[in-house]
N, C-alpha and C positions, 0 to 999 in steps of 0.2 A: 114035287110039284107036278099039277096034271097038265097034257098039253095044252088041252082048256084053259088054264088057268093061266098058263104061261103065254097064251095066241092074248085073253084080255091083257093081262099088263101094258104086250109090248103095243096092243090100239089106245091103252091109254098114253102111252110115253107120247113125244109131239112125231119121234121117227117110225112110223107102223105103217109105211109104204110096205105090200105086197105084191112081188111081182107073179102076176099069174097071166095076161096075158100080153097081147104084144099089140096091141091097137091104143094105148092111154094117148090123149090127146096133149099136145104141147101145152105147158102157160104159157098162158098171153101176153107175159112180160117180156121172155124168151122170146117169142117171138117179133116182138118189137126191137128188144136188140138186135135181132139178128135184122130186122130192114134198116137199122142205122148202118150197121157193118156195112153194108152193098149202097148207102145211100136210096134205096128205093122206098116207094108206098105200097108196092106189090112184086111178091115173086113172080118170076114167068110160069113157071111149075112147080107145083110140090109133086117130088116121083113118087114118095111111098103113103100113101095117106090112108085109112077108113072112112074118112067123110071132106067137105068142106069148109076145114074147120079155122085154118088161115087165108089170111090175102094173099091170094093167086091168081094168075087169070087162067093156068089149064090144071086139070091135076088127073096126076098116075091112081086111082082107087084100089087099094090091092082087094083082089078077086076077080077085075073087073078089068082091069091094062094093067101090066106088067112093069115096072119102073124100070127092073133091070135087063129088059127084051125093046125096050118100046126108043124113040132116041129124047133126047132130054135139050132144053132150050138154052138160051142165053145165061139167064139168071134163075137158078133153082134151089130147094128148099129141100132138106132129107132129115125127118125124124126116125131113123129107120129103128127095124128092130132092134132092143141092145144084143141078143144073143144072134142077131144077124149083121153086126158092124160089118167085117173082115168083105161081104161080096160089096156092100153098098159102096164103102169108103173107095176101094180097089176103082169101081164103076166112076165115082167122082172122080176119082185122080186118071181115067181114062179122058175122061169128057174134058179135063182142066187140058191137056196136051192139045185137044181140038179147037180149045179157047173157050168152053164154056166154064161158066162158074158157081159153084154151090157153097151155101153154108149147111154145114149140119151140125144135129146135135147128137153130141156121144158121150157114155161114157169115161169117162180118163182112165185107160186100160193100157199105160204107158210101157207095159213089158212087154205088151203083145207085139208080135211081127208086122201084123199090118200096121199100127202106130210108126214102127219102126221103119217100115217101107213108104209107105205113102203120106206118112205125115210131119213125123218130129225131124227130118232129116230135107224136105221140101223146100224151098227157098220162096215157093209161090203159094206157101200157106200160111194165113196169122190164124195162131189159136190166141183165144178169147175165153182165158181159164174162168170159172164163176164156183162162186161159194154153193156150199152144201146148201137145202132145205129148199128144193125147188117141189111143190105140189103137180105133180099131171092129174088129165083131167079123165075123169070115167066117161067114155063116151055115151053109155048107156044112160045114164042119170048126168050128166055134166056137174058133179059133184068132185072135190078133189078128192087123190083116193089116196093122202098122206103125206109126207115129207120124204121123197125121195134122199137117203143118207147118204149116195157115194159122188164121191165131185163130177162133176160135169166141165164141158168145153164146150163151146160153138167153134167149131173149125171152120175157115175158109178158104175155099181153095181157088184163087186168083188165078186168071188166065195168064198172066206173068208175073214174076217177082214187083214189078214196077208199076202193077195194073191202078188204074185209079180211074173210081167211077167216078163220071157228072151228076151231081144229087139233085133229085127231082124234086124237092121240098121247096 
């Protein structure tokens, strides 16, 4: 079978997510769970973003401020790169010691080190595991660009074990 042949199949199957670059925009679904988690209607900041594509009131643009040079607010939002988890996550669980707090979305890459250090072993973190078949979005064309097939988590990393927001709803 030619590779041609084999790149159609796998766009017709529903799973034909390609990962080619690192900017795909969050769903919007996702993103709604994730302001229930925090009880909010808006993030303070998204740190790593390419456009303004969720409810925030500041945002880190990468090209443009740096998420991981810049300081990060109360209540922040990290879709970071996946092949860039290991600095961002490290960066959130700096910020959680200071009292701020981020939800992001990652991968579930449970063997890695970083998981192991700053997440599955935290006591000031709830992950929020979610089933397969999440679409991101192209930001170029805001068309979905597939079924992402490997599970996912919104992690959240509470300023303490005990933190509980007042919900602005």
């Amino acid at each position: 079978m030619s590779e041609t042949a084999l790149r159609e199949i796998i766009k017709q199957s529903k799973y034909h997510f390609e990962h080619k670059r690192n900017d795909y925009e969050t769903p919007p679904e996702l993103i709604t769970m994730a302001l229930n988690i925090i009880g909010k209607k808006k993030f303070d900041l998204d740190v790593c973003c390419s456009r303004k594509n969720i409810p925030a009131i500041h945002y880190y643009i990468c090209g443009e401020l740096d998420g991981l040079k810049n300081d990060w607010l109360s209540y922040n939002w990290c879709n970071p790169p996946f092949d860039e988890c290991a600095k961002w996550i490290k960066r959130a669980y700096e910020e959680q010691k200071i009292g701020n707090r981020t939800v992001m979305l990652l991968p579930v890459r449970t063997e890695t080190k970083y998981w192991h250090d700053f997440i599955l072993f935290n006591p000031s973190v709830e992950i929020h595991w979610l089933r397969k078949g999440y679409s991101f979005i192209n930001p170029d064309t805001g068309e979905n660009c597939g079924i992402y097939k490997n599970p996912l988590a919104l992690v959240y990393f509470k300023s303490t074990p005990n933190d509980v927001v007042e919900n602005e709803r």
